[in-house]
N, C-alpha and C positions, 0 to 999 in steps of 0.2 A: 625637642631640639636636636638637630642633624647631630652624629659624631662626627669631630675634626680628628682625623687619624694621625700620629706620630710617627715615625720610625727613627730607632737610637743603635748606634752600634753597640755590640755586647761582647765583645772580644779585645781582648788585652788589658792593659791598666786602666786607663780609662774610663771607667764603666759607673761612676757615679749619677752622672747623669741619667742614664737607663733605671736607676735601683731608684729615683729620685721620681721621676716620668712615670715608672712603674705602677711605686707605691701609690703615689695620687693617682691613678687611674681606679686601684684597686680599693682605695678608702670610698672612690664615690661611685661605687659599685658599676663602674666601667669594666671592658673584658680586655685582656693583654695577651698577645701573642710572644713565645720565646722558646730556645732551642729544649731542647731534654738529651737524653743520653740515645736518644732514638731518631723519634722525628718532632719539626715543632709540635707544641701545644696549645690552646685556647685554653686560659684561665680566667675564673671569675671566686670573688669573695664568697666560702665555702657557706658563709654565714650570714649570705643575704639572700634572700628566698629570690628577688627581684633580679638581684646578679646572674642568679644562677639559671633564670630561666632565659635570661636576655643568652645565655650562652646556649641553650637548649636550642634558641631560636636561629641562632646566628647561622647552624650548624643545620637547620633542619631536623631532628630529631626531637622526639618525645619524651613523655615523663617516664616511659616505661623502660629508659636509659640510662639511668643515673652514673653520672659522670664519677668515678673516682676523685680520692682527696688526696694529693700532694704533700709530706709534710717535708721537715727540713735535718730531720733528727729522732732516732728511735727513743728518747728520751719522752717524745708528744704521744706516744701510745699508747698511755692510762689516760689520759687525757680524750683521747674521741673513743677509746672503747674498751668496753667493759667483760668483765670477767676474762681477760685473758688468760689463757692456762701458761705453765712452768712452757710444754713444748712449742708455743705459738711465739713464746717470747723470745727462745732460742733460736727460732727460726728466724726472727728480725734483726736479732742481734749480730747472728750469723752473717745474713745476706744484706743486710742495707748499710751504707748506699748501696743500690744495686734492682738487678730485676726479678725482683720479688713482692710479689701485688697480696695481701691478705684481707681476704672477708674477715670482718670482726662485728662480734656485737656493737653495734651502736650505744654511747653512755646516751640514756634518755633523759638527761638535765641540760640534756644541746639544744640548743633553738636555730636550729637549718632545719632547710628545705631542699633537698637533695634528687626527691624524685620519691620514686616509684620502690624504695629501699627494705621494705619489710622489715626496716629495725636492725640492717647491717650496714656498715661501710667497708668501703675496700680502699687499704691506706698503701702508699708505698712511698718510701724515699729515693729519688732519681739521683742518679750517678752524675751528676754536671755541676760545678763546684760553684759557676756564679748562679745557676739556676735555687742550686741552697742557699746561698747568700740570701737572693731575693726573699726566697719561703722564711726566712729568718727574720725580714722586715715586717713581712707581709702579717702569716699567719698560714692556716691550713687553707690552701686555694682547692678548688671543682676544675679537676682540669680534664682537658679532652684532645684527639689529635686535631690539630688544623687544618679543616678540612670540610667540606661541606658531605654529610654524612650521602655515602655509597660511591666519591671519589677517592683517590689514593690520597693519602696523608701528605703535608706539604714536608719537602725535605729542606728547605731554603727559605727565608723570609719572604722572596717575589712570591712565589707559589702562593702563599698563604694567603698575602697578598690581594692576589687575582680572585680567589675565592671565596675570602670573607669581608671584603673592601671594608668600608668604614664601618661596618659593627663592632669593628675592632679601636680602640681607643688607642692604643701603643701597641707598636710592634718591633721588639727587640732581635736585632740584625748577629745572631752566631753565627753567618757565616754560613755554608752546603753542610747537610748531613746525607746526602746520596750515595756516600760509599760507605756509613754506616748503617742509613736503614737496608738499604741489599744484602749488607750480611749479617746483623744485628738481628737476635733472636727476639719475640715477643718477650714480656717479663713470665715466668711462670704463677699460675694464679694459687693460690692454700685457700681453703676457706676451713677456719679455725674458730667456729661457731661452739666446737663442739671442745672435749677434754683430747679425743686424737685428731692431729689434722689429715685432712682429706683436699689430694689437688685434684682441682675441677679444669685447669688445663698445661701441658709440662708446655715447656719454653728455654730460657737459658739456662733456667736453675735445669739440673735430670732430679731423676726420682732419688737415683744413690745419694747425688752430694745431701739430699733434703735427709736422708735416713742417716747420714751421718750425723746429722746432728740431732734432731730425732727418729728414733728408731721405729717408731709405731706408724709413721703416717703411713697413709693408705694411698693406693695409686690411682691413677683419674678412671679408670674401670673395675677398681675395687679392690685390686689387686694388695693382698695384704704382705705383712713383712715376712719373709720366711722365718719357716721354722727354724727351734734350738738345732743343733746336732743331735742327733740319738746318744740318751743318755746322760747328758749334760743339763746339770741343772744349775740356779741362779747358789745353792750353797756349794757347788761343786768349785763354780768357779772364783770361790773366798776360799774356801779350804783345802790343805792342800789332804792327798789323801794319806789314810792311815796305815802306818806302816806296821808291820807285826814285830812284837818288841817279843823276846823270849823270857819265859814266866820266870826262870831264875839262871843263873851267872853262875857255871862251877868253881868253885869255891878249891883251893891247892889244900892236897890232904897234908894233914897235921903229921906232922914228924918227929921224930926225938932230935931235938937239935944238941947237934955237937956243942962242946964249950967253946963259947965264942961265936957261933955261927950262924950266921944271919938266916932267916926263909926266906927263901925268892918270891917277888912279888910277879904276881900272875898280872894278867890285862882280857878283859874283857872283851868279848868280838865289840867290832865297831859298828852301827848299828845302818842302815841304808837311807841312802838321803830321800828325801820325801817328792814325789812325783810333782809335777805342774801339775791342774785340771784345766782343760778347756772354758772359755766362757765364753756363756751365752746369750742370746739377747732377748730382754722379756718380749712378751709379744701380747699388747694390750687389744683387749675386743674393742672395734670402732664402737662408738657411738652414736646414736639416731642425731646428722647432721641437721642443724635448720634450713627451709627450702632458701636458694638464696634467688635473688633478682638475677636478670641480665648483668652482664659485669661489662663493662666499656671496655673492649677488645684490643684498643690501640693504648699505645704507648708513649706516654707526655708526662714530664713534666723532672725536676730535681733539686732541693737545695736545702738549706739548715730551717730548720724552727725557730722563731724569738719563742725565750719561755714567758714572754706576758703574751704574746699575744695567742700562741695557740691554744690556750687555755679560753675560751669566750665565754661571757657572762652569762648565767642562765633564769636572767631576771624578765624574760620573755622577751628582750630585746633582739633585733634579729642579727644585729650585727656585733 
């Protein structure tokens, strides 16, 4: 049966109706087009194999593409993957909302169909407050840029529009992003497979702010964290250093004291205060990262997580 296409405005108060059009687009495994912190997106239900390929399709591109997943909130992060490490988690915690894309283990009690994935996903939360809203309704969406794959990304709902016509079911109207995508950086990609992470491409995040928060990741050509200072060690910079104390305090020689009269009390040198030590920063060996897939290059999608739904049942059901 043909799609009858929608379009809803998605700017200002208003905007029920769009979250409402949305949603039913996306429970009956329909695709929705909407703004991101970049440019539009093409989304589809993360956890219909059917969905997801109707968007693969729409788009012209293959399985050997797998779309990124969208969520609403970094709270949904145990939830689609597994074994996170301490530094992967700071690094989300840090950056999102925002543009920061991480390969993760995929939890393998999911029942999607994603592509071509080798057993990871790449999750980001997007910067665009009703775009969370939505993912908040919704669940974890497959999203991609709007755009028919080896054109330029759509910066405006027409755009989108003209090039994905009716395989789109609703198309949510933000408004131009044209003088955002022009100066709007790619998200930076992490793939955090491993216990250190390793970016596989830099973008808005740089390497320093990522090393601020952890210190070990490695740079997208291998490049590792710099070394301590010379001489500077991880007890150097807890302790402060040791001061040399003198072995004994001369003592005021003993006197025949007059009748009545007091010995003067002596005082002891006062001893030097204790140096600062530099500190320094461990510098962990990388580790043998997992090979990852193609990662979807553009930049779509942003908004909160509902905590039922991004959790999906894993009773082989697909949706």
């Amino acid at each position: 049966m043909p799609v009858v296409s929608e379009r809803f405005v998605f700017t200002g108060t208003d905007v029920w109706p769009s979250y409402s059009a949305a949603v039913d687009a996306i429970l009956e495994g329909q695709l929705v087009v909407f703004p991101t912190d970049t440019v539009y997106g093409i989304a589809a239900d993360a956890f219909k194999p059917d969905a997801v390929q109707r968007l693969l399709d729409a788009k012209g591109r293959g399985r050997d593409m797998p779309p990124p997943v969208l969520i609403s909130a970094v709270e949904t992060l145990d939830a689609l993957a597994a074994s996170v490490s301490d530094a992967a988690r700071a690094l989300c915690e840090a950056f999102w909302p925002g543009a920061l894309t991480v390969i993760c283990l995929a939890q393998t009690s999911l029942m999607w169909d994603l592509g071509e994935t080798k057993g990871t996903v790449a999750l980001r939360v997007p910067n665009h407050e009703n775009t969370r809203e939505l993912l908040s309704r919704t669940g974890p969406l497959a999203v991609s840029s709007a755009n028919i794959s080896g054109k330029p990304a759509a910066t405006d709902v027409y755009d989108a529009e003209r090039q994905l016509g009716d395989s789109v079911r609703v198309y949510l109207d933000g408004g131009s992003l044209a003088d955002t995508a022009e100066t709007a950086l790619p998200s930076t990609i992490v793939d955090v497979t491993g216990d250190v992470p390793r970016v596989v491409r830099l973008g808005a995040i740089s390497l320093d702010q990522l090393r601020e928060v952890a210190p070990e990741t490695i740079g997208p050509d291998g490049e590792l964290p710099p070394e301590p200072a010379p001489g500077a060690t991880e007890e150097s910079s807890l302790e402060p250093e040791a001061v040399a104390v003198p072995e004994t305090v001369a003592e005021p020689e003993a006197t025949e004291p007059d009748a009545g009269a007091e010995p003067e009390a002596t005082e002891p040198d006062a001893a030097a205060e204790p140096q600062a030590a530099a500190e320094a920063d461990a510098v962990a060996e990388p580790e043998a990262v997992v090979e990852q897939p193609p990662v979807d290059e553009t930049e779509a999608g942003s908004a909160e997580t509902p905590p039922s739904q991004d959790a999906r049942p894993s009773d082989g059901s697909a949706s």
